[in-house]
Every structure is written in structure tokens, then in C-alpha cells.
KERO-449638 format. One record per residue: x, y, z of N, C-alpha, C in turn; residue in three letters. Coordinates in pm, whole numbers, plus 50000, padded with zeros to 5 digits. Atoms other than C-alpha are relative to their C-alpha. Example, Ala and Ser with C-alpha at 12.3 -4.5 7.8 and 13.67 -1.06 7.14 Angstrom:
BEGIN
500894988150000512304955050780500905012050000ALA/499184988149994513674989450714499235010950073SER/
END
This chain:
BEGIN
500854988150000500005000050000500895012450000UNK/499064986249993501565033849931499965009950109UNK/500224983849882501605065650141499235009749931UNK/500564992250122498865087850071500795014650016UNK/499094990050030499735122749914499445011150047UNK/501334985149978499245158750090501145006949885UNK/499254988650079500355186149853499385009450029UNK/500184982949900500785222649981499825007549871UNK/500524991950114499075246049738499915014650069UNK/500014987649924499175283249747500545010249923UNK/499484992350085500175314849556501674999850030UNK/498644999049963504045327749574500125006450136UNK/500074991549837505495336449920499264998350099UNK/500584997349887503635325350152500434989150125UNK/499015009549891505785297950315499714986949991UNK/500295017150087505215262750103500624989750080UNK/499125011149997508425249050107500795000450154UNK/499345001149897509705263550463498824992550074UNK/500675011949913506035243150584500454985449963UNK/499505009050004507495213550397501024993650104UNK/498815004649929510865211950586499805002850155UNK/500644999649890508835219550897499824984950042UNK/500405004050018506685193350841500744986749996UNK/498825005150022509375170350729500834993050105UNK/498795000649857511545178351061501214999849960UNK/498545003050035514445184150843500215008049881UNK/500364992350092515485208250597500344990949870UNK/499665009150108514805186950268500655005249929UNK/499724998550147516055211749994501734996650026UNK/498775000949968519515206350213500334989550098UNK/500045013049893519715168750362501414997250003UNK/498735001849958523265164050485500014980850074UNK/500215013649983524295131050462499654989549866UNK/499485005550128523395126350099499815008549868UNK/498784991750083525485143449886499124998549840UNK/500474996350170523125160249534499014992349996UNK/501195005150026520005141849650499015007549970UNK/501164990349929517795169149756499785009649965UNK/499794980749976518735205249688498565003349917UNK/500944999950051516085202549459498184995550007UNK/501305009150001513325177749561498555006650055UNK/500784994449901510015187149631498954989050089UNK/500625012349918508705154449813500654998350150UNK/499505008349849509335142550168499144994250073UNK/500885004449889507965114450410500015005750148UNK/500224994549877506555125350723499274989050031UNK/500415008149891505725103551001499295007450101UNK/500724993349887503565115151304498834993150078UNK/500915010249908501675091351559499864983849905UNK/499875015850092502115057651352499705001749881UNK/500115001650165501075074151048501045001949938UNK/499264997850102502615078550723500015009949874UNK/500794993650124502345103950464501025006249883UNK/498514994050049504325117150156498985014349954UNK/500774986550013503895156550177500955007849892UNK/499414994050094504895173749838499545015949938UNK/500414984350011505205209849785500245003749815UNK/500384993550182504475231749412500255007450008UNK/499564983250006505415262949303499145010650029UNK/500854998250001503535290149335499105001349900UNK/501174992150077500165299149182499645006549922UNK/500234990450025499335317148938498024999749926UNK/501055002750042495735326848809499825002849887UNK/499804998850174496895338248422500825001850041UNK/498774999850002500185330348424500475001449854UNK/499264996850083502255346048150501044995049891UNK/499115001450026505575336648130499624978749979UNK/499925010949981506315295748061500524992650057UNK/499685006049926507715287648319498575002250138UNK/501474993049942504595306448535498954985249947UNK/500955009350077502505280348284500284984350061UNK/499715015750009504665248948338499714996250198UNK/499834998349883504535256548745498064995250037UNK/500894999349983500535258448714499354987749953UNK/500365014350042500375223648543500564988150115UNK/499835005549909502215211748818499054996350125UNK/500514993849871499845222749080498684994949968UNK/501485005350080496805207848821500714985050057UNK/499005013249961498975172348891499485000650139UNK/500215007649879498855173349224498745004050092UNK/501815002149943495165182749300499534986349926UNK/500325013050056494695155249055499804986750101UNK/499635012249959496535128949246499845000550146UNK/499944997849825496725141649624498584997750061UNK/501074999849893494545129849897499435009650061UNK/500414989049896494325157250113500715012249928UNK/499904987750074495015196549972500655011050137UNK/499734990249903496775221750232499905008949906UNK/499914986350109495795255250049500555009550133UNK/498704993949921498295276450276500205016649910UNK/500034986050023497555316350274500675007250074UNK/499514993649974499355344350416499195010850111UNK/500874994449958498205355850738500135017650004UNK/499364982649983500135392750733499625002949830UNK/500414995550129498725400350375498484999449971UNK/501865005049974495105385250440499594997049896UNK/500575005950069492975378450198499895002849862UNK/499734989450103494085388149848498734992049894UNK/500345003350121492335383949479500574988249955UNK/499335010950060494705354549394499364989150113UNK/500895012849928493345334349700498604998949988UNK/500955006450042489975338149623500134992749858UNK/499965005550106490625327149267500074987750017UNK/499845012949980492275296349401498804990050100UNK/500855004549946489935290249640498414994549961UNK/501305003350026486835287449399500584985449899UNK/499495013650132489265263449158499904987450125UNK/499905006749931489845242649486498884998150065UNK/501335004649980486245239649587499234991649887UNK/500485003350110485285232049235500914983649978UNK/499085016449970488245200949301499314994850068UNK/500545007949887485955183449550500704993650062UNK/498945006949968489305171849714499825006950187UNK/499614998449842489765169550118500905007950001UNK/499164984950043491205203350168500235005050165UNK/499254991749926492935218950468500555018349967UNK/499824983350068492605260650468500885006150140UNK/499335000849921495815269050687500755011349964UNK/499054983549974497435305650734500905003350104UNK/498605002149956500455309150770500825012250035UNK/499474990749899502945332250955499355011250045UNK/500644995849839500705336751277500845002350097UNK/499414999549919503705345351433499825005150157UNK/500654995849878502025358451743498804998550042UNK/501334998749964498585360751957499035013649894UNK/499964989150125498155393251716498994991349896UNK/500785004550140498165378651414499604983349979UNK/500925014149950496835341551525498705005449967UNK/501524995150006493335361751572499915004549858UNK/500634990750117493415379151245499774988049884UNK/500065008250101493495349151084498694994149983UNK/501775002050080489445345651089499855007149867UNK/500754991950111489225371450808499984989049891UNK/500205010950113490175338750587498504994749997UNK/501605007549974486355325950687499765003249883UNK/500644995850123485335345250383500304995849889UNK/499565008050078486935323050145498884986650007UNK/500665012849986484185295250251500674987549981UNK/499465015449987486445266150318500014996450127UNK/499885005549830485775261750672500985007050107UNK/499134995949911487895273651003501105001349927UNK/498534999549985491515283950936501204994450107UNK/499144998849906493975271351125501305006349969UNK/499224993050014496695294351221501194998450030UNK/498815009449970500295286251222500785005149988UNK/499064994950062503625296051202500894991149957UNK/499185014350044505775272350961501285004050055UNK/498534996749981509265293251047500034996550158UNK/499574997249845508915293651454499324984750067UNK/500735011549972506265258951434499034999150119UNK/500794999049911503635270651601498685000349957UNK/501175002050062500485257051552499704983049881UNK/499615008450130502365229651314499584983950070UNK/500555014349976502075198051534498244999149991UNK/501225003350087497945208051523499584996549903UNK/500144998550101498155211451212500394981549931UNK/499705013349989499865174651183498914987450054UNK/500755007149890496965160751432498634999549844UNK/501194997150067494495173651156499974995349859UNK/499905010350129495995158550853500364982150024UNK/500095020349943496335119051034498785000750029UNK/501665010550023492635121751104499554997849932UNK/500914998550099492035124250805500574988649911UNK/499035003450067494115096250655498974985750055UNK/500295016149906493035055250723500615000250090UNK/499154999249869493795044851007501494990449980UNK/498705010250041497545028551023499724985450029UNK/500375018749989497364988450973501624999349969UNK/498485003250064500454968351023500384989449861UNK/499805003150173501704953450667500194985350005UNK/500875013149945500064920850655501444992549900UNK/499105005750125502514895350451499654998049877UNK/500504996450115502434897650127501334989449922UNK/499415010150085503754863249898501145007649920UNK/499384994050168505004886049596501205009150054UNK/498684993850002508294901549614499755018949920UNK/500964987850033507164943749510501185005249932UNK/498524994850078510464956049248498765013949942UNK/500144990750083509534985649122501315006849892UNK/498474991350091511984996248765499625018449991UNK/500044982149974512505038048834501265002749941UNK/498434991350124515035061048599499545009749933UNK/500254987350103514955091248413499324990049890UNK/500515002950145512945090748093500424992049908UNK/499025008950107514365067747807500994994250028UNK/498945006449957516615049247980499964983350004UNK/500285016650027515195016847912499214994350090UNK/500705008049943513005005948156498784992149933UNK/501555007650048509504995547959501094985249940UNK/499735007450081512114978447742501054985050136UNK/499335010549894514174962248055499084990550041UNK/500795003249940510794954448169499564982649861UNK/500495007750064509724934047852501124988249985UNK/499445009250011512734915747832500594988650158UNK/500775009249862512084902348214499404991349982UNK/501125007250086509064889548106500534991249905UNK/500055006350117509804877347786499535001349873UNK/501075000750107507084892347603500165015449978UNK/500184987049996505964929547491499305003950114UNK/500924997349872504254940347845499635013449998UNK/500114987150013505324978047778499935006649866UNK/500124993950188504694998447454501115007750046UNK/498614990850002508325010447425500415009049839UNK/500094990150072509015040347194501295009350025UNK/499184997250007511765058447155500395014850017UNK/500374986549964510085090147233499715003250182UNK/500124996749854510725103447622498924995350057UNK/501444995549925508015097447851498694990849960UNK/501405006950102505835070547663499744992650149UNK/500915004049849504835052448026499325010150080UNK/499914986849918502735078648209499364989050149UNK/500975006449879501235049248460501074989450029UNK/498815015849930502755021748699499264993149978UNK/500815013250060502244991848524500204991450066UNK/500235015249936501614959348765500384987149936UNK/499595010050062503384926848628500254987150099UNK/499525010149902503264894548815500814989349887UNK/498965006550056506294874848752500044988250101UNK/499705011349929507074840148840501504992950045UNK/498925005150007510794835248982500384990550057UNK/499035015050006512374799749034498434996350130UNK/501175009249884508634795449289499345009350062UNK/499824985849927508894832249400499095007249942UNK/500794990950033505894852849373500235014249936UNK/500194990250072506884885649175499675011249942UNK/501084980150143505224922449085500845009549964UNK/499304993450053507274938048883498945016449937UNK/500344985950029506034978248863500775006749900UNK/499884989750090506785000648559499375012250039UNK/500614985149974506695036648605500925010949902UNK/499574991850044507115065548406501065007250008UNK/499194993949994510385083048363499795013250111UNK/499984987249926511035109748668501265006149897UNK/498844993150022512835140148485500335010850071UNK/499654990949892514505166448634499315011849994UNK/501384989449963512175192848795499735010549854UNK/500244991750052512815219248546499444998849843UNK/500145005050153512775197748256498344994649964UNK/501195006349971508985184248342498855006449919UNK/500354992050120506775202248034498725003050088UNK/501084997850021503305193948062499434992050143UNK/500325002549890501015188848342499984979550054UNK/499865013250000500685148448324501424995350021UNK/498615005749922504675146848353499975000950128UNK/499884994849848504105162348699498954985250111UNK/500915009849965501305134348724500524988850040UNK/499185013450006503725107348616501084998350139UNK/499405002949914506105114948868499875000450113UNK/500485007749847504065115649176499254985450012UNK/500225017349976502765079249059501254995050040UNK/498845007050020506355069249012500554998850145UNK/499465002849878507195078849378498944996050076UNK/501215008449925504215062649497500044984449985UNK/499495014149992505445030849332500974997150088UNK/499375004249966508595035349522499654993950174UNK/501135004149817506305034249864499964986449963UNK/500375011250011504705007349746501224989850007UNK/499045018050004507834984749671500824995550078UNK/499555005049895509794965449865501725001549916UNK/498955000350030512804965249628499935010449851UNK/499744992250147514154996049332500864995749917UNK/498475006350109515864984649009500225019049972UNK/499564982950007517235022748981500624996949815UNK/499175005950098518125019448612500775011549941UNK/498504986050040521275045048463499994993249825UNK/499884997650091521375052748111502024998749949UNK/498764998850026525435042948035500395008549899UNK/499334989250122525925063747734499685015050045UNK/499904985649922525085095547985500414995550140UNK/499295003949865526945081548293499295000450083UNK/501034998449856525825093948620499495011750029UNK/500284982149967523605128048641499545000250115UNK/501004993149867522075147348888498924995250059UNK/501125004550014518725133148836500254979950104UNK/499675016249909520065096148926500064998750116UNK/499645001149855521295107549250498585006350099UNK/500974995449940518215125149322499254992950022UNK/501135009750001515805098549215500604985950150UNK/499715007149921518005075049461499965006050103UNK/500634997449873518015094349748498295004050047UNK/501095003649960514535092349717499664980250073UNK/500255010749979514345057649725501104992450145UNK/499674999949874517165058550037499455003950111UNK/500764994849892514915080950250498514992950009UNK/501155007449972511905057550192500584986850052UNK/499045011549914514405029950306499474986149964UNK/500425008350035513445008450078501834989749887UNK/498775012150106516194974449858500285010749882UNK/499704994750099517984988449567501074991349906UNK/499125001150103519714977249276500335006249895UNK/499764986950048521735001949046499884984749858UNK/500075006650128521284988348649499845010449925UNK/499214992550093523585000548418499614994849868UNK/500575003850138521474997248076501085005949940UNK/499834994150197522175002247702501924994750041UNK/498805001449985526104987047816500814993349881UNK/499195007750076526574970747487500435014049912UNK/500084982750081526595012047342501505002450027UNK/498824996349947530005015747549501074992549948UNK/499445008150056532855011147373501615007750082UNK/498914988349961535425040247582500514995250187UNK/499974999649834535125026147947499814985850059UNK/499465012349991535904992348110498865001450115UNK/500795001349869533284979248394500555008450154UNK/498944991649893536234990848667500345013550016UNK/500014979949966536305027848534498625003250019UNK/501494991349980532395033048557499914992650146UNK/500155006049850532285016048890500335012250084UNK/498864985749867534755040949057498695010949993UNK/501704991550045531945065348861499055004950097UNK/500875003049969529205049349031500475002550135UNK/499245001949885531095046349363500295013350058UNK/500004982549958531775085349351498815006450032UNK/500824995350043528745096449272498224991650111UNK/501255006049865526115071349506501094995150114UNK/499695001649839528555070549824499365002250102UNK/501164999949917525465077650012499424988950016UNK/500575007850018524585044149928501044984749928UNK/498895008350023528005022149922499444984649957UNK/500215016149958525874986449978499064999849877UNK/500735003150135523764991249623500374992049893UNK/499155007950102524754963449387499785008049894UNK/500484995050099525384971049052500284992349877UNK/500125011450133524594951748725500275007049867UNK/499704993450122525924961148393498974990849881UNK/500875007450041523264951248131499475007349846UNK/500734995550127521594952747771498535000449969UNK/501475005049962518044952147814499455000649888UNK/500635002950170517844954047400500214985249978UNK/499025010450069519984927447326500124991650141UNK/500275007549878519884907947651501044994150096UNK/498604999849935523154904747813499775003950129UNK/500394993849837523004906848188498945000850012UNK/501294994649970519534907848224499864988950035UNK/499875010749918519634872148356500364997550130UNK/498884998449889521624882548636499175006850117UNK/500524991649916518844909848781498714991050078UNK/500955005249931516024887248928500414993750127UNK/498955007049857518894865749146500475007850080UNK/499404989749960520014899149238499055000450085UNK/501044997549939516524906749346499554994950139UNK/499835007549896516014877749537501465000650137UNK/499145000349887519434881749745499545011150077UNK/500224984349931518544917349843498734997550052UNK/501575003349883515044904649977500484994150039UNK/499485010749908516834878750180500735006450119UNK/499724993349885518594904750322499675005950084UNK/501374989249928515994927850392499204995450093UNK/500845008949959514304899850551501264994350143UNK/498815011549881518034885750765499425005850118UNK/499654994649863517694888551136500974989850092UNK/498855003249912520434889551376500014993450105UNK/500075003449868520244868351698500705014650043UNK/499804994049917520644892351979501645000850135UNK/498965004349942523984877352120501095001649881UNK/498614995350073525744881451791500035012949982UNK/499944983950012524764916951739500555009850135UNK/499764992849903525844921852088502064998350023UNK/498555007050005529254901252016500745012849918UNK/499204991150082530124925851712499755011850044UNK/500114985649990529164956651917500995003250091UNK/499145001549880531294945752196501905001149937UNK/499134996650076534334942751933500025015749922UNK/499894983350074533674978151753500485006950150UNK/499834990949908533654991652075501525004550052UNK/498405002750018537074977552120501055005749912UNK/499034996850097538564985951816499925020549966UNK/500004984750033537275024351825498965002650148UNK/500344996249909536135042952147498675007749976UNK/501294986550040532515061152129500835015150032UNK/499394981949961532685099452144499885000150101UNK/500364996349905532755120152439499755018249973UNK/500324985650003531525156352506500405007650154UNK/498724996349849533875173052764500114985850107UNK/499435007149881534055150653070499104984549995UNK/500885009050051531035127852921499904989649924UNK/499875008650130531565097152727498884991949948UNK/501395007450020528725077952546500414992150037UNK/500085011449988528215046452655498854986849956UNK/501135010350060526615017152494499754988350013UNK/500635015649899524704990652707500224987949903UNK/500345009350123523484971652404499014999549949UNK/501104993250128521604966552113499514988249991UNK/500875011450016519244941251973499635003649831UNK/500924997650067517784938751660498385000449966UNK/501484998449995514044948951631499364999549907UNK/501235001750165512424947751266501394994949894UNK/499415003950113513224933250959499305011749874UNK/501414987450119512034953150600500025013550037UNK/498285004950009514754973450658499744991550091UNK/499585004949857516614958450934500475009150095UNK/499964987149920516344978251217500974998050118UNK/499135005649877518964976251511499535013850121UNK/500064994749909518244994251844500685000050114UNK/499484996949869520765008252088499655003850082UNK/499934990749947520755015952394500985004350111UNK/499174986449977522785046152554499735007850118UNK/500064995149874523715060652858499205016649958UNK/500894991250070522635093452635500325002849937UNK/500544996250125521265100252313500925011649928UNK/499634987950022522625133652324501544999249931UNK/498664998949975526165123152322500914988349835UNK/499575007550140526075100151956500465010049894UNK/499144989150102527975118251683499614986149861UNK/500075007150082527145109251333500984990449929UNK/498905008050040530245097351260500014987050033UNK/499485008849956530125073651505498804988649970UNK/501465013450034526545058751372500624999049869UNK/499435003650145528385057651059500974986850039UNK/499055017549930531055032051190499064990050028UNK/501035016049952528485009351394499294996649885UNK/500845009750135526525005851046501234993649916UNK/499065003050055529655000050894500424985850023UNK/499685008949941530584975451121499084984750028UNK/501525006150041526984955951099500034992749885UNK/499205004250114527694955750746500994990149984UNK/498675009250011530984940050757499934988350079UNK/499955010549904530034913550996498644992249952UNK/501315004250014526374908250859499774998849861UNK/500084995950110526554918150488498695011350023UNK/501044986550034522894935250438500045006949865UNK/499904998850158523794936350060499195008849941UNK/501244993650092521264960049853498865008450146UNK/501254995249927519104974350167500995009650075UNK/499304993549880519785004550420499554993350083UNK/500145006949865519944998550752499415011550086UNK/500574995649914517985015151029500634999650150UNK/499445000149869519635025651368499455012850072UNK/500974987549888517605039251648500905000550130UNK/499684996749854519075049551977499245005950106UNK/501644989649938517315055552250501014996350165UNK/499474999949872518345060552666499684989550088UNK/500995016049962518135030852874498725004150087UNK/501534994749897514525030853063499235002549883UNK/501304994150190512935045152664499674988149970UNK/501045009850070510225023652562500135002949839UNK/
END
């Protein structure tokens, strides 16, 4: 089941993308940690009382937009009333109630979409109150908020989970969930058909010919199978017409949905921007990955060992991603990606007895000292592992306060090297001893 979608709607200026990274708990356009995922993105999961949700922000508004980029911004914003569950239309409480918000406000009534009417920098008791004059918009109460100082924002959080199903835990499910994700023309419909065996995708040679995630049950060596097709994500600016904007909030709705990404890379354009972006999507949903290096019979300048290093530069956010070199015309390597598949669900699935994970924590500890903070040193009781799908490990710590990322970088490291965990991230919670 995917995550459903809120998207923040709203003219220019009135505080979108700083409610995103509110919202979020993290500033997305600048996620530290992985290097040319983000600066750009406008998606992020948010969690909040057991739910789940993916909240994606748009440009602004316009109500005759001009220019074409003004145009291509307003097809965006048609996209995700389309596709989004719930609607935050997000006004400006120090400007009040202009001509451009009623405009939007009669287009967004005329959407019959579950809508949230939320005004924004209430930075005070002041302008909290003034924020009734929105009533006259007829969308119901306002709630008043400030996204920069977050006041008002966890309500505001309380009011988009009631509105959502309620959370169910994720029943088992036979079929193995791959979703293939990549820029435009990079071969997936066609990777996809030669999986199969058959034509499954109408492949074309023209950008963008998938605009839907196509469902494929596959049968491997006994192994249940759904192989997802989804439309090329391109890079934000490059995104024309309103249905690209469509395509690529299905596409990251497949990546919810799946349990494992074939990430596929175009070899005759190496490694762009876009690749690293589309993968740290699929790292922050913390979902299996495999990198697949199509069109490889095209390369005639570069040896498997120099595009590796490449690859190796360029997704070091994501060291444990196998990667398959492959022809998905001509069929070379494409034998290789289903076994792949299967190991990386095996892993996703390993769990650790509780005595060896405590054996190799007891050696790291040894071989490198935790931090300390002046006179304070962390200390670390012990850990356990707690979930599989990722695999989740849980320390615990004399205090929380006192972990340095570095040093959660080692202990996964060290996990790794003692556990493999091949193709999946890993999940490490810390928590103080006595935390439930």
C-alpha cells in the first residue's frame, strides 16, 4: 500500500516549502548526509503518531500566468490536486485575503478534494486572531500557524492523520514488490519486457511514453513477483506538461509501494544529477535497491572498473547498492537481475540473533572508542535487533545526546561488515536506557 499524498498549494510567498521542511523535521532542499539528493526535491515522508504520509510541495500559483515557466509551474499544481489525497491551500496571514486566493479558492472547491485552509505566519497572539478574516473564502475554520517558529504545526499534523486511514500493520504479502525507476528513456519499459519475455510495455523511443505504473506478476524459480513500471522521473525543470508532473508523483508512489528499486542509469550519459536525486529518494523511503547500468553494449570508451569508481563517487550515500551492467535490447545481463533481486530480499528479511549483534558491538567498541563531550563519554549498554524490511537495530545509551554521526556511521559500517545487508539500508535507532 503506498503513502497517501498531501500537497501544499498556494500562491508565491507565503511559506510552502519552509512548511514542507517543517513538516518534514528536516530541511529537505539541504539533507546532509546525501550528497546532490535533495537541493532540489520537492517530496518528503513525514511520520507523526504511527502514520505515514508523503507531503509534496508546488510552486507558486498563478491565476493567468504569463511567462512559461509561470505556465509549466501551474500544470504542476493541476497534477497534484489531481493525484493528492488531502490539499493544504496555505495563505498568508500578514497580507490577508488577496484576489489570487479567492481565485484559488473557487478552483479548489470546484476540486471536490479533502482540503485543509491553513494561514500561515501567525507569528504571534496578534496575528493568530486575524486569521478569521480567511472565513470569507468559505472553506471552513483556518487554522493558524507559524511554519518558520512551528507554532500551531504539530495541530496542524493532528488534523491531517485524522484524516488519513487508520495505520494497519503490513500484513505479509507472497509477491516480492520491484519497482523499475530512471529518468525518461533509459530503458525501463524495454528492461521490463525483456524480464518477462514478452511485449508488456509499449516502448518508443520518444521520452516519457509510460505515464502509469504498470503491475506485472512474475514468476521467479517459485517466488511470487510484481514487477512495477513507472514513468520516467525528469528533472524538475525539465517536466513540460502537466501529466509529467502526474507521472512522477505515481512513480514515487510506486517507490512506497515496493519493497525493492531496480534504479536503472542510462550508460551512454553516465551518472547525472537526476540519478542521484531519484535514489536518494528511494534511500529516505528505506526501501532494497539495485543500480542497472542499461544500454552497456553502446560503450565502447570505458571498462566495467572505470564506471564503477563513477558509480562509487557519485552514490557514496549508498556504498551497499549492487550494481549490474546490462543490455536490456539485446539481453546480456539481464539474467543476472532477478537473482540479484532475490538476494537483496533475503537480506531485507536477515535477522540477527541478539547475542551476535551484541558480540560485534562489543568488538567495535574495542577497536574504536565512542565519542565524548567534555568530561562525558557515550556509553553503549546494548543493542538488539528489532524489525526486519529494513533491518532495524536498536541501541541503547547512557545518552542520546552524546552520539555523533560519525560514530553511527562506523556501527553501520561495522553491521555491514560482519552481517553483509547487501542491497538494503539499515535503520539505527538509539534511544536512553529506561525509553520504551
Amino acid at each position: 500500500m503506498s503513502n497517501p499524498i498531501v500537497a501544499i498549494i498556494g500562491r508565491q510567498n507565503v511559506g510552502k516549502s519552509t512548511l514542507l521542511n517543517r513538516l518534514a523535521g528536516r530541511p529537505v532542499a539541504i539533507t546532509e548526509g546525501l550528497p546532490g539528493t535533495t537541493r532540489d526535491r520537492i517530496f518528503a515522508q513525514v511520520s507523526w503518531q504511527g502514520h505515514h504520509f508523503t507531503i509534496v510541495d508546488t510552486g507558486g500559483l498563478e491565476i493567468r500566468p504569463q511567462s512559461t515557466m509561470a505556465q509549466e509551474i501551474n500544470q504542476q499544481v493541476k497534477a497534484a490536486l489531481d493525484e493528492a489525497d488531502t490539499i493544504i491551500f496555505l495563505v498568508d496571514v500578514k497580507d490577508g485575503v488577496t484576489p489570487i486566493d479567492q481565485e484559488i479558492s473557487d478552483r479548489l472547491r470546484k476540486a471536490g478534494k479533502d482540503l485543509l485552509l491553513v494561514a500561515n505566519k501567525a507569528d504571534n497572539t496578534r496575528l493568530e486572531a486575524e486569521a478569521a478574516e480567511f472565513f470569507e473564502l468559505g472553506l471552513g475554520e483556518p487554522l493558524a500557524i507559524s511554519a518558520y517558529h512551528g507554532r500551531g504545526t504539530n495541530e496542524l499534523l493532528d488534523k491531517i492523520t485524522s484524516r488519513l486511514p487508520p495505520p494497519v500493520a503490513a500484513a505479509e504479502v507472497a509477491a516480492i514488490k520491484v519497482a523499475i525507476i530512471g529518468r525518461a528513456n533509459v530503458g525501463k519499459s524495454t528492461l521490463l519486457n525483456s524480464l518477462l519475455g514478452e511485449p508488456r510495455a509499449i516502448v518508443d523511443e520518444v521520452p516519457g511514453t509510460t505515464r502509469d505504473a504498470l503491475d506485472t506478476p512474475l514468476d521467479f524459480k517459485g517466488q511470487s513477483v510484481l514487477l512495477i513500471d513507472t514513468a520516467g522521473i525528469r528533472r524538475r525543470g525539465r517536466i513540460e506538461k502537466g501529466v509529467e508532473r502526474y507521472s512522477v508523483i505515481r512513480a514515487l508512489r510506486a517507490i512506497d509501494r515496493a519493497d525493492i528499486a531496480l534504479l536503472v542509469l542510462d550508460a551512454t550519459e553516465l551518472v547525472t544529477a537526476q540519478d542521484t536525486h531519484i535514489a536518494g529518494y528511494i534511500s529516505q523511503a528505506a526501501k532494497g535497491i539495485v543500480l542497472i547500468v542499461n544500454k552497456w553494449d553502446l560503450i565502447k570508451d570505458l571498462n566495467q572498473a572505470q564506471f564503477s569508481s563513477i558509480i562509487q563517487s557519485r552514490f557514496r550515500f549508498m556504498p551497499y547498492a549492487p550494481v549490474l551492467y546490462v543490455s536490456a535490447k539485446l539481453g546480456p545481463g539481464v539474467d543476472e537481475i532477478m537473482p540479484k533481486v532475490a538476494e537483496v530480499h533475503r537480506e531485507r528479511l536477515k535477522r540477527i540473533p541478539t547475542t551476535e549483534v551484541n558480540s560485534m558491538l562489543k568488538a567495535a567498541l574495542a577497536a574504536h572508542s565512542p565519542p565524548r563531550k567534555g568530561k562525558k563519554r557515550l556509553n553503549i549498554l546494548y543493542a538488539t535487533q528489532a524489525e526486519v524490511g529494513p533491518p532495524t537495530f536498536v541501541f541503547f545509551v547512557n545518552d542520546t545526546r552524546l552520539m555523533h554521526f560519525s560514530y553511527q556511521r562506523y556501527l553501520e559500517n561495522r553491521l555491514r561488515s560482519s552481517f553483509g545487508f547487501k542491497g538494503t539500508p539499515i535503520r539505527l535507532v538509539f534511544k536512553t536506557r529506561g525509553e520504551q
